[in-house]
C-alpha positions in Angstrom: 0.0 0.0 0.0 1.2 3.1 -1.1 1.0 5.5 2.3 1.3 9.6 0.6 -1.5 11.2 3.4 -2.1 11.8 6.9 -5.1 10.0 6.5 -3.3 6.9 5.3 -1.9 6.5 8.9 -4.8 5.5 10.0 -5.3 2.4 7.9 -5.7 -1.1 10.0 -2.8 -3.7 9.2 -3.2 -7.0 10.8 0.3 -9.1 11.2 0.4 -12.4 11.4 3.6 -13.9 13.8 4.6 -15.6 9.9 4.3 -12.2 8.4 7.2 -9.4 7.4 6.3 -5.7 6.9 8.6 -4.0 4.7 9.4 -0.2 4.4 11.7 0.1 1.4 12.0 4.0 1.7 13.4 3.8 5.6 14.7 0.3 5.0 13.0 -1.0 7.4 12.0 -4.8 7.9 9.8 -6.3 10.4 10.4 -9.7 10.5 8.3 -12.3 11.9 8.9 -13.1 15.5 7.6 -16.3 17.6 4.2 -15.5 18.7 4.3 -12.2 17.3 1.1 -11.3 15.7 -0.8 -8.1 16.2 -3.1 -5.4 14.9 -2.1 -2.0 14.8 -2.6 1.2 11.9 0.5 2.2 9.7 1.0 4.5 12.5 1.5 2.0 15.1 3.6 0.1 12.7 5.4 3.5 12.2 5.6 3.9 15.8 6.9 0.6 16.4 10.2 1.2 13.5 11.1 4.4 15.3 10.8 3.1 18.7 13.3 0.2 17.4 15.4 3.3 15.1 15.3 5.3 18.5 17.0 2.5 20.9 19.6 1.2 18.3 20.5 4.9 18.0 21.8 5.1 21.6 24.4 2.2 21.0 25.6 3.6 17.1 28.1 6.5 16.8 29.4 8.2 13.7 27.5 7.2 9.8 25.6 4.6 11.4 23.5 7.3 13.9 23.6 9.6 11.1 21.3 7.1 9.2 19.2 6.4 12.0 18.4 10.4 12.3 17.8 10.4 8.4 14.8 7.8 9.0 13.7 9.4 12.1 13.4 12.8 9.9 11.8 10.5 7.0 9.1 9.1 9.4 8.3 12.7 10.8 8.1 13.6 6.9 5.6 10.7 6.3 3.4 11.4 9.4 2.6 15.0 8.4 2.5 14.2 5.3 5.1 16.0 3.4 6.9 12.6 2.4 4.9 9.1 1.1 6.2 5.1 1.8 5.2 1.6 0.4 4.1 -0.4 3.4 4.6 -3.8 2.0 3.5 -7.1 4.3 5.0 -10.5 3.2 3.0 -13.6 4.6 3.3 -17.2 3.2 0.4 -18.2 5.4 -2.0 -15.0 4.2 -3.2 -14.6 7.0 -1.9 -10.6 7.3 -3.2 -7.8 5.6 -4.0 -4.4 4.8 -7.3 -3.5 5.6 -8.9 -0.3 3.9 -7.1 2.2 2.0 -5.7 1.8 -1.7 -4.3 -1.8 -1.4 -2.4 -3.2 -4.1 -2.5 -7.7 -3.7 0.2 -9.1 -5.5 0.3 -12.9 -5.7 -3.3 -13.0 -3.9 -5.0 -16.5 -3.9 
C-alpha cells in the first residue's frame, strides 16, 4: 500500500507472527517473531520502527547514527504528510493484511 497522506496512517494492518512488513523507503523490515502477531494502523507500525530506530540509535556512533536520524526525519516527513512510503507485508500463510485504504495484492489466492 502506497502511504502519501495523513489520512493513510490511519489504515488497519493485521500481522500475522509468519508475516514481514517491509518499508523500502526507511529500510525498514519487520520480521516475523515467535508469537508475534498483532493489529495496529500504519501508524502503530510506524511507531513501532522508530521506537526500534530510536533505541539502536543510543548504541551507534558516527554514519551509522547519522542514518538512523535520516529515517527518524523521513518518518516525521511521512506522518505529516510532506513525504509518502510503500508499506509492504509478506505472509506465506495469508493470513496478514492491509485493511482499507488503496491496497495493491500481489500474488493473492
Amino acid at each position: 500500500m502506497k502511504i502519501s497522506s495523513a489520512d493513510a496512517l490511519n489504515v488497519r494492518v493485521m500481522r500475522s507472527s509468519f508475516g514481514r512488513i517491509e518499508i523500502p523507503e526507511l529500510g525498514a523490515c519487520v520480521e516475523p517473531g515467535r508469537g508475534e502477531a498483532f493489529i495496529s494502523t500504519v501508524e502503530g507500525v510506524l511507531r513501532r520502527v522508530e521506537d526500534m530506530v530510536k533505541m539502536l540509535k543510543r548504541d551507534v556512533k558516527g554514519k551509522k547514527k547519522k542514518r538512523a536520524d535520516v529515517v527518524l526525519t523521513r518518518i516525521e516527513d511521512i506522518r505529516t504528510g510532506k513525504a509518502s512510503m510503500t508499506l509492504i507485508i509478506d505472509d506465506p500463510t495469508g493470513n496478514s493484511a492491509i485493511i482499507g485504504g488503496n491496497v495493491t495484492a500481489k500474488n493473492a489466492v
